[in-house]
ZAMARGU-4260 file (C-alpha; in steps of 0.2 Angstrom, whole numbers, plus 5000, padded with zeros to 4 digits):
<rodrens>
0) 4947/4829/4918 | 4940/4828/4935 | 4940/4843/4945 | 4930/4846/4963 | 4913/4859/4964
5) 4918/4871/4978 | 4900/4872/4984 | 4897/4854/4988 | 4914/4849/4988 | 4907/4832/4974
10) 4919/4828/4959 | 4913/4835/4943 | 4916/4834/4924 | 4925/4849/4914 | 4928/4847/4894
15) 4943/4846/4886 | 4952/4852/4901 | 4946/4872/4904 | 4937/4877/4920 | 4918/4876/4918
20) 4908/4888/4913 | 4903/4903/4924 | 4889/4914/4923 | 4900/4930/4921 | 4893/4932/4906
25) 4874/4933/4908 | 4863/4948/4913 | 4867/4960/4928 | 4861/4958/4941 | 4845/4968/4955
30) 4851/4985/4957 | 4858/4991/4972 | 4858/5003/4986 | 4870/5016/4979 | 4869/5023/4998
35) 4875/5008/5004 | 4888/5006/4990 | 4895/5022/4994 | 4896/5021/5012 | 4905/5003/5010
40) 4916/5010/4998 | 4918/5025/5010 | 4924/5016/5022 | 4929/5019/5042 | 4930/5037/5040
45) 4913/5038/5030 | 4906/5049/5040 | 4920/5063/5040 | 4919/5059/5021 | 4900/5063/5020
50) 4899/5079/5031 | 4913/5087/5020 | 4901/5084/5004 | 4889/5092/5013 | 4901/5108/5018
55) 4912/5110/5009 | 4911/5125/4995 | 4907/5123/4979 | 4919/5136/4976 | 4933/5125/4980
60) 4932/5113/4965 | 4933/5127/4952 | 4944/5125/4939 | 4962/5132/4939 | 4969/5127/4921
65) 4968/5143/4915 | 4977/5151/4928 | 4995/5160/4929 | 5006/5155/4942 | 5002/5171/4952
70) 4986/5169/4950 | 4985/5151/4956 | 4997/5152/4970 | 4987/5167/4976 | 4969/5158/4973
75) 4977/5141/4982 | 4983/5155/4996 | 4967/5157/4998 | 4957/5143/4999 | 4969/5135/5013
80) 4960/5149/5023 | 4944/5142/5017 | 4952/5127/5025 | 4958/5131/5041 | 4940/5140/5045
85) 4929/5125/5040 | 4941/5112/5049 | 4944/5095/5048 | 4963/5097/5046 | 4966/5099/5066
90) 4959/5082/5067 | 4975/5071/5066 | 4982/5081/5082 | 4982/5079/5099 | 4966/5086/5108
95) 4976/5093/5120 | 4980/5104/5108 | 4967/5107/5098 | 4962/5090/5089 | 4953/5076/5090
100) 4967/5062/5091 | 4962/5053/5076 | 4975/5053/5062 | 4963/5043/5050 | 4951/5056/5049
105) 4963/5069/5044 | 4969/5060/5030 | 4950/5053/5025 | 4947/5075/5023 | 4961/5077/5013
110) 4958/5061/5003 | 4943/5072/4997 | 4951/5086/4995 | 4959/5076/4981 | 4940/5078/4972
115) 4946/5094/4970 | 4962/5105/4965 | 4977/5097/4968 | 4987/5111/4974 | 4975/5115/4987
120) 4977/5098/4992 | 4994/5096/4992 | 4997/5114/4999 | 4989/5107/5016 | 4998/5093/5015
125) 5012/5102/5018 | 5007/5113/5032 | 4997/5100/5041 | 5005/5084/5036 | 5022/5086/5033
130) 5027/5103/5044 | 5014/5101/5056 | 5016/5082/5055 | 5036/5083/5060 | 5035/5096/5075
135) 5021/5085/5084 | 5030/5067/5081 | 5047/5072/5081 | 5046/5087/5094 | 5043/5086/5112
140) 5031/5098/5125 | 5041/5110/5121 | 5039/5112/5101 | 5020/5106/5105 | 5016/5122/5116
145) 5026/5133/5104 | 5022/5127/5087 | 5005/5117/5086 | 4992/5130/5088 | 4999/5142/5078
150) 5002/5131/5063 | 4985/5124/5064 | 4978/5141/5064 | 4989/5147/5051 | 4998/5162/5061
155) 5012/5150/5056 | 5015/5147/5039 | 5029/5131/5040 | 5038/5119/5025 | 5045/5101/5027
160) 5065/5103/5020 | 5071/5085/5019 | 5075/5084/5002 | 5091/5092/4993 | 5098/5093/4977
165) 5110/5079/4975 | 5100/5069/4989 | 5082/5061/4986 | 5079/5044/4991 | 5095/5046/5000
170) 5091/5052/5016 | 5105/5048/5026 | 5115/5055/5016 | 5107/5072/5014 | 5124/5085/5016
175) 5115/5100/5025 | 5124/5101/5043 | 5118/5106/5059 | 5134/5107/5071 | 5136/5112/5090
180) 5141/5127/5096 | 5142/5124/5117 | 5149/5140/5121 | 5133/5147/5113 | 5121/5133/5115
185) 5117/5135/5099 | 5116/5123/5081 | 5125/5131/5068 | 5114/5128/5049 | 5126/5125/5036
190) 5122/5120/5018 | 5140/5115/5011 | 5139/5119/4993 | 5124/5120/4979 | 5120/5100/4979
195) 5117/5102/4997 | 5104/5116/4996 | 5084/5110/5000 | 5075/5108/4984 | 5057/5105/4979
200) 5050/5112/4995 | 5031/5118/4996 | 5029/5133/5001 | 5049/5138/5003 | 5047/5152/4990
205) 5036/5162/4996 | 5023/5158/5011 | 5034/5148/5023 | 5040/5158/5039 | 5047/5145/5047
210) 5054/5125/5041 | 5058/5110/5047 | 5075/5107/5041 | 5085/5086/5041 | 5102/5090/5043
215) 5118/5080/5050 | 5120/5083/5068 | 5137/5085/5073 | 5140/5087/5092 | 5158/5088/5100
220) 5167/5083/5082 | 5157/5066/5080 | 5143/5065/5068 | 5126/5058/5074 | 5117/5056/5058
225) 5101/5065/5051 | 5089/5075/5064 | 5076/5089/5061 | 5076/5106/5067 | 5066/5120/5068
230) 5073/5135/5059 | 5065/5153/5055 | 5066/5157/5037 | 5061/5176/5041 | 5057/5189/5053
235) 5043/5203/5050 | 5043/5197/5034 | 5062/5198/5030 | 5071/5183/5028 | 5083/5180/5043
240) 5102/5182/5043 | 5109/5167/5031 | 5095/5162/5022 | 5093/5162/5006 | 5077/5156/4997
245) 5073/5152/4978 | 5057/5149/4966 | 5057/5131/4957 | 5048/5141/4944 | 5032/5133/4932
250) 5031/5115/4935 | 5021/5102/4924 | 5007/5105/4938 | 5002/5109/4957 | 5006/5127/4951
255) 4997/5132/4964 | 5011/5127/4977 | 5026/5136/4980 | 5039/5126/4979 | 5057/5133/4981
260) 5073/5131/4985 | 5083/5134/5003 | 5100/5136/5006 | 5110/5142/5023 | 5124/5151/5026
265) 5129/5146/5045 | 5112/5150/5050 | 5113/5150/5071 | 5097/5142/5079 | 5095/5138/5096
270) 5099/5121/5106 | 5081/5120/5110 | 5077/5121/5089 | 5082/5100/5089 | 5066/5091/5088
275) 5071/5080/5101 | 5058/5066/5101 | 5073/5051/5098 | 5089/5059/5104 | 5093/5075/5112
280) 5110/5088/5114 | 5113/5092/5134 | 5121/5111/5136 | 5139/5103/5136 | 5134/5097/5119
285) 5132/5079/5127 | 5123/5068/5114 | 5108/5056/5121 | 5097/5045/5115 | 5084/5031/5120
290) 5089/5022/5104 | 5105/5015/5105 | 5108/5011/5085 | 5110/5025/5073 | 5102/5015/5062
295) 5086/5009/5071 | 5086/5027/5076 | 5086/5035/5058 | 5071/5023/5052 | 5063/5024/5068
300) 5062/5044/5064 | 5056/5040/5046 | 5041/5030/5053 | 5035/5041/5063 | 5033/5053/5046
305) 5024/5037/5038 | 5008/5046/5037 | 5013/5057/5022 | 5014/5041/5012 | 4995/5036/5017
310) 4991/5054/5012 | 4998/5053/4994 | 4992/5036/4990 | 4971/5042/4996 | 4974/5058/4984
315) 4979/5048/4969 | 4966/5037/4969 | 4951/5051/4973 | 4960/5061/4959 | 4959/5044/4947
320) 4941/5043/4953 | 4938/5060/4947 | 4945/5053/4930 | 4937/5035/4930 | 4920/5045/4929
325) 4922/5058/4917 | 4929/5047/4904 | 4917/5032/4909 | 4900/5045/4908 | 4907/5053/4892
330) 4911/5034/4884 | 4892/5030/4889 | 4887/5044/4878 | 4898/5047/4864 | 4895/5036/4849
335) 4907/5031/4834 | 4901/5021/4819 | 4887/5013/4815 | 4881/4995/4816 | 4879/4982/4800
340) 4860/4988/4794 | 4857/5000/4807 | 4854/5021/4806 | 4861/5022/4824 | 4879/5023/4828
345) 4886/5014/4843 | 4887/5019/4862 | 4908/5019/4865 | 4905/5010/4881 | 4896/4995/4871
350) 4912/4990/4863 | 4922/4978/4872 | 4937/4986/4870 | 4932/5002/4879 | 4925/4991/4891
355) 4941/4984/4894 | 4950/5002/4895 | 4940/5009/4909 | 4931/4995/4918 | 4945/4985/4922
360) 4956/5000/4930 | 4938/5005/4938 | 4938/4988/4946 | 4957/4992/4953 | 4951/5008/4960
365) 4939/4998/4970 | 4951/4985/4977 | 4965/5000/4979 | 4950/5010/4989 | 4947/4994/5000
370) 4965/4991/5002 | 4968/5011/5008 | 4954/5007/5021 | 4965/4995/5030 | 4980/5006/5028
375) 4970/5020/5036 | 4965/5010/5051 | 4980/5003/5054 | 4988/5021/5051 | 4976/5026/5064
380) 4978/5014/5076 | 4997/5015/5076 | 4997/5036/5077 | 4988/5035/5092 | 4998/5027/5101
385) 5009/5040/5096 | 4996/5056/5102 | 4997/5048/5118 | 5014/5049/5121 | 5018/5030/5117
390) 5028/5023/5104 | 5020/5009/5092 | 5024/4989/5094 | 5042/4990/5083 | 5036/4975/5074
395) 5019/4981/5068 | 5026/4998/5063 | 5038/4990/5053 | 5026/4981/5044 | 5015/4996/5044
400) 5030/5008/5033 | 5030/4992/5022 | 5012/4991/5019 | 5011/5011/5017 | 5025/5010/5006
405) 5019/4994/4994 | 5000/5006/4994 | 5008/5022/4989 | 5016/5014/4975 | 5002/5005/4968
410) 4989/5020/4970 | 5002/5031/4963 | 5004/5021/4948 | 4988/5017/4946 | 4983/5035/4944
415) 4997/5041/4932 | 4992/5025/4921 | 4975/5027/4922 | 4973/5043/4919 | 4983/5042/4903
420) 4969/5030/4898 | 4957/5040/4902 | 4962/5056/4892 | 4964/5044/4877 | 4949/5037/4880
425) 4941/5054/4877 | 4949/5056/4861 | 4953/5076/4857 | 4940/5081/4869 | 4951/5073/4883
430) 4966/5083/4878 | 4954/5100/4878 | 4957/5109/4896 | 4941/5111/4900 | 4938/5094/4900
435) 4948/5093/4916 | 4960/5077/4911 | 4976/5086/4907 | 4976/5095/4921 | 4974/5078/4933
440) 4986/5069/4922 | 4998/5086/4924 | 4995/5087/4944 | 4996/5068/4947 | 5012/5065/4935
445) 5025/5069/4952 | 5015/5057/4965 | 5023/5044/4958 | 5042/5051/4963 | 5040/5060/4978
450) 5036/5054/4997 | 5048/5041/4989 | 5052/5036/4972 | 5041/5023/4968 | 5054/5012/4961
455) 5064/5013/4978 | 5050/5010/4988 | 5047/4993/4980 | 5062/4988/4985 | 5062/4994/5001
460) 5044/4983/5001 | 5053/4969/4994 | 5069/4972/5007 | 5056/4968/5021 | 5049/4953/5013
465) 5067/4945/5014 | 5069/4950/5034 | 5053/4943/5036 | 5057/4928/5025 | 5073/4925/5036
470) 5061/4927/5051 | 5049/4914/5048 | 5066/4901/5041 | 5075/4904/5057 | 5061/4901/5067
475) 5057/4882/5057 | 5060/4867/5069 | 5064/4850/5060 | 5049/4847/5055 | 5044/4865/5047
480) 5058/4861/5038 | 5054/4845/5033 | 5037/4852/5028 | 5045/4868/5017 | 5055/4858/5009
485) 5043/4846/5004 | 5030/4859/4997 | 5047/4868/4988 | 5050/4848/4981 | 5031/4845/4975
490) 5029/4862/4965 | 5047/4861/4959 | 5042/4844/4952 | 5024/4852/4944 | 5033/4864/4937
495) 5041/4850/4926 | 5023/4844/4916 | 5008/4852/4910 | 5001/4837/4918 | 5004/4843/4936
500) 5005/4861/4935 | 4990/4864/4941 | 4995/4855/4957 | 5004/4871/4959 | 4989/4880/4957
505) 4984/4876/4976 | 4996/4864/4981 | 4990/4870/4999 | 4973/4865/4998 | 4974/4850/4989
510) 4963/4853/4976 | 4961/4860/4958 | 4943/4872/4957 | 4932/4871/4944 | 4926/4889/4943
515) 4938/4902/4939 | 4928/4915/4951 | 4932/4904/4966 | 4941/4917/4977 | 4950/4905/4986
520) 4956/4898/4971 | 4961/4916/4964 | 4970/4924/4981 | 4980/4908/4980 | 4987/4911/4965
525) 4993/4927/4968 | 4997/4919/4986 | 5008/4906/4978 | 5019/4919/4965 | 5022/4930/4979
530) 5030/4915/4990 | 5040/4909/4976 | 5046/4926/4972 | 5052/4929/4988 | 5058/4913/4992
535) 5068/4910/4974 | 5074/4929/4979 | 5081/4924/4997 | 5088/4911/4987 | 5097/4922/4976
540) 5103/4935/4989 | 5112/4922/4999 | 5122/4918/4985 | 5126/4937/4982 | 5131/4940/4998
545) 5141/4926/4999 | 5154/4933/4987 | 5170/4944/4990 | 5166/4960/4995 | 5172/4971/4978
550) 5159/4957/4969 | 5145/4961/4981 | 5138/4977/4974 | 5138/4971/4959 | 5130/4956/4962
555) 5117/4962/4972 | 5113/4975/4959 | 5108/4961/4947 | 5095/4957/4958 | 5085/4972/4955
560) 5073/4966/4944 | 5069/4952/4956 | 5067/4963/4972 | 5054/4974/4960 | 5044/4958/4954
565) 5043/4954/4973 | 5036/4969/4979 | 5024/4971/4964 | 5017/4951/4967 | 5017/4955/4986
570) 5008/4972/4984 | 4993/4961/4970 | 4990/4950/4985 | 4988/4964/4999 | 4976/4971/4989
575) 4964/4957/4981 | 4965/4951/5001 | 4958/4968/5005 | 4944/4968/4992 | 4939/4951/4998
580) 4940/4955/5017 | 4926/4971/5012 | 4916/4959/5003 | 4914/4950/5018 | 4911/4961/5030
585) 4898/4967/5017 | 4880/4964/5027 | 4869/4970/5009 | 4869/4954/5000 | 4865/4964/4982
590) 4880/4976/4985 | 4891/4961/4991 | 4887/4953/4974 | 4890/4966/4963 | 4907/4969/4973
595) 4911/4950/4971 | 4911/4954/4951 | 4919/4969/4952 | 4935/4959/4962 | 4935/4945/4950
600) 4937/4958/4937 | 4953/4965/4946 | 4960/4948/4949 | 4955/4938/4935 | 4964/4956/4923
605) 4979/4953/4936 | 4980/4936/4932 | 4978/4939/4913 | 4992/4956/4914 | 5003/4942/4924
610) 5000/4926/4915 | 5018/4925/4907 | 5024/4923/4926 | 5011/4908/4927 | 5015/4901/4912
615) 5033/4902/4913 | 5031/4894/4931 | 5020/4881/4926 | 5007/4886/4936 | 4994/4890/4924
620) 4990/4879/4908 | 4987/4888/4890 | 4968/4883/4891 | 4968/4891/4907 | 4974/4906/4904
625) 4963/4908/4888 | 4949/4903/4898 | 4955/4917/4910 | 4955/4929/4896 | 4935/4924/4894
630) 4930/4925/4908 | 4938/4946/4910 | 4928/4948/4893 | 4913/4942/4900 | 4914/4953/4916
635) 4918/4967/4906 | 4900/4962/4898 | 4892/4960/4915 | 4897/4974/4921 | 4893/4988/4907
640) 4875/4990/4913 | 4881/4993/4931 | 4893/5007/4927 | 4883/5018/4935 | 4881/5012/4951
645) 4899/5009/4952 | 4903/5029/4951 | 4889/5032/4961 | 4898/5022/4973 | 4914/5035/4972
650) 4899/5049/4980 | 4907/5061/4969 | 4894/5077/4969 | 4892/5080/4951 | 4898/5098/4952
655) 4914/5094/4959 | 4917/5086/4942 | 4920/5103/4933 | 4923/5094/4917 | 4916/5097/4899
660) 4915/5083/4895 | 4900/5078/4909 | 4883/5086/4907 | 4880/5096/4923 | 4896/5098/4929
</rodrens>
């Protein structure tokens, strides 16, 4: 067949139909930098990441696996002292008040904090994030002048009490109220019956003095949906009038946080107590708000919490890094069996199915870190905004949750899947708590389900794809419809014969590649799945909402799979994207090629893990995704030798490792 050289754009000749030949497979290449790696990989916050290697205590990262609950809630106590006197956590607020006004910083420190013990790290994600989060975006002066110093000093001990037991995911219909009382001026707290109470809440069961607590506003007998307030939970150390507070007990991990349970029993609060950001309660108990829909006012609310999402997907990945690189500095030592005619037994990493176990998800991480970069400075650039006393472009925060929600879920999954691997990878000494991997596996296990069950959120990711896709459609003229439906007709049509599938393959720029590392080539692929995805799903949904309202649910609900599916291929081509954007900014040309192998590796693998889609779809042929299959093999080759400089890249000191399973650490 003939296919086009994508460096001189000539016609060239490829055998019996595969792509030709790459040199994927032949001998790494020069060394690089691992300064420069590291600071690429580090990203816009490189330098926050860099002064808390330098200063942090080594006292931090000792291991907690061997602790009580006591012992460990009292040691994680502790070391967010440690915290609040090293700083770095003040950085997100406003400097008015004590910070810096950059919200990317703060969550680039407690990214590293995820080197370390979970606990600590999620513990002041609690205070900082979540509590200390709420009162500065939902509050007003007010609740600034009151609250924020305090907290960020720790004279305030706060907990973030959204979620209940009968309500998760389900914000809005949380059943904790918060009604009225005008003859008072006060909001009555009422938690109705046990599926009401708070649940899951760090630091409700022993440290929290005070909590930001979502409940249903009701104001002169109408309801006015979900709102946050500000509500002691003790006094002098006695816990106020009506509330009660319970211990979760042992959890599978982060034992180190406190995480209980609230209930309130017509707790009074004053009117002041409303974070009153987006809608306000006058003295008369007159309602007000400068959102007119409930709706846009509930989500508008949510956003503004975004930043907790960000938080969690950093964590997970520097806690999959942590496991990346014991498991990959053990494999390259341990040995198991011996070759033909040889005394000597064989390096684990040297087998290609090892290779295949830890580099591939090690080229994830990469793309995933990359991909977090952009997150983060767009997180950053949208929050202050907010610090200012502005509120974000609606459109670009909207897109923003869904890009924070799409990165949560696929670092999230990432880390509880490759973590897994790692410990297997390890063999018994991975399942030894002194190697450190039960205890990531154990911490990281609930990342997946909370700031949002994972499954939920890719839905959510997927809803947006739809508004957007009904966007873009209602905005067509004539001729943009003419020209969608002629690029729906020609890859309908190539799905039909082997012959033209690969049309499919870059129907939009009108030629078929001959080199399989062609980026252009492999960010269209994942391109082209996500747009028929969505479009076969837009598709679908019309149809479903077409019918009679008792079939709708129903009809809807089989769609499920289809809204996953969406999300998932629209999340694979944010990411690749981001890994090739880093590449190009990349100035070292040694570092830029090593990162250009390491992204075919992660796309190349996607495609491979994906290639039933492709097949199915007729976008890829059989040879092609054999040759596909190849071509990760050969990576997995080229890359072996350069394993080292890929975890120096992480810039993970060596002591903060604390496993025994890594010489020195």
């Amino acid at each position: 067949m003939t296919a086009v050289d994508t460096r001189t754009q000539t016609p060239v000749e490829t055998p019996t139909g595969t792509p030709a030949e790459t040199s994927a497979g032949t001998p790494a290449g020069a060394p690089v930098d691992t300064a420069v790696l590291r600071r690429v990989l580090d990203g816009r916050f490189g330098d926050l990441k860099e002064e808390f290697r330098r200063n942090a205590p080594a006292d931090l990262f000792d291991p907690t696996g061997d602790l009580s609950t006591r012992e460990h809630r009292d040691l994680t106590r502790a070391r967010l002292r440690t915290l609040a006197d090293l700083g770095g956590h003040e950085l997100g607020y406003a400097s008015r008040w004590g910070g810096a006004d950059s919200p990317g910083g703060q969550v680039a420190q407690f990214e590293m904090l995820g080197f370390g013990d979970a606990s600590l790290m999620i513990k002041s994600g609690v205070q900082w994030g979540l509590f200390g989060g709420a009162v500065q975006a939902l509050g007003t002066e007010r609740h600034h002048a009151e609250l924020l110093g305090p907290l960020l000093r720790l004279d305030l001990v706060g907990c973030f009490a959204m979620t209940e037991t009968g309500h998760g995911s389900d914000v809005s219909s949380i059943g904790t109220t918060a009604t009225y009382d005008p003859r008072t001026q006060e909001f009555v707290v009422h938690t109705p019956d046990a599926t009401c109470r708070k649940d899951y809440i760090g630091g409700a069961a022993e440290d929290a003095d005070i909590a930001v607590v979502f409940a249903q506003l009701v104001t002169g007998g109408e309801a006015r949906g979900v709102h946050a307030f500000v509500v002691p939970l003790r006094h002098d150390g006695v816990d106020a009038p009506g509330v009660w507070r319970g211990d979760d007990g042992r959890k599978m991990g982060l034992n180190g946080v406190d995480n209980g349970r609230l209930a309130f029993d017509h707790v009074r609060v004053p009117r002041t107590a409303l974070l009153n950001r987006y809608a306000d309660v006058a003295e008369d108990g007159t309602y007000s708000s400068p959102i007119a829909s409930a709706n846009s006012r509930f989500f508008t609310m949510l956003g503004a919490l975004v930043k907790g999402r960000v938080s969690v997907s950093g964590g997970a990945l520097s806690q999959t890094k942590v496991a990346l690189e014991i498991a990959l500095r053990y494999a390259g030592r341990r040995t198991q069996f011996r070759r033909p005619g040889s005394t000597e037994e064989v390096v684990l990493l040297d087998y290609l199915a090892h290779q295949r176990r830890l580099l591939v998800p090690l080229a994830t991480a990469y793309a995933l870190s990359f991909a977090q970069d952009d997150l983060l400075g767009e997180m950053d650039e949208l929050l202050r905004v907010q610090l200012a006393g502005g509120d974000p472009d609606p459109a670009r925060q909207r897109a923003f949750e869904g890009h924070a929600a799409a990165l949560k879920v696929a670092s999230t999954w990432h880390a509880t899947r490759t973590i897994q691997t790692c410990r297997e990878a390890c063999g018994g000494n991975g399942f030894l708590a002194d190697s450190r991997l039960p205890q990531l596996k154990a911490d990281t296990d609930v990342f997946t389900t909370f700031e949002g069950d994972n499954t939920v959120l890719l839905q959510l990711v997927a809803k947006g794809l739809l508004t957007s896709y009904a966007q873009q459609f209602s905005d067509l003229d004539t001729l943009g419809m003419a020209r969608f439906a002629t690029r729906d007709l020609i890859a309908t049509y190539a799905g039909r014969s082997p012959a033209l599938s690969l049309v499919a393959d870059v129907v939009e720029a009108g030629r078929v590649p001959d080199d399989l590392h062609d980026r252009g080539w492999q960010l269209r692929m994942l391109a082209d799945r996500e747009r028929h995805v969505v479009e076969s799903l837009a598709k679908r949904m019309r149809k479903a909402r077409s019918k009679p309202e008792a079939e709708r649910f129903a009809a809807i609900d089989e769609l499920q799979d289809h809204l996953l599916l969406a999300g998932r291929a629209h999340t694979d081509r944010v990411v690749a994207e981001a890994f090739a954007a880093a590449i190009a900014r990349c100035e070292d040309a040694d570092v830029a090629a090593l990162l250009a192998d390491v992204c075919d590796l992660h796309v190349l693998a996607l495609l491979e893990a994906e290639k039933g889609w492709y097949l199915e779809h007729r976008r890829m042929t059989t040879l092609r995704a054999k040759a596909i299959t190849k071509a990760v093999n050969a990576l997995c080759r080229r890359l072996r030798p350069r394993t080292e400089e890929l975890l120096a890249g992480f810039g993970t000191p060596r002591g903060w490792l604390r496993s025994s399973l890594v010489p020195g650490a």
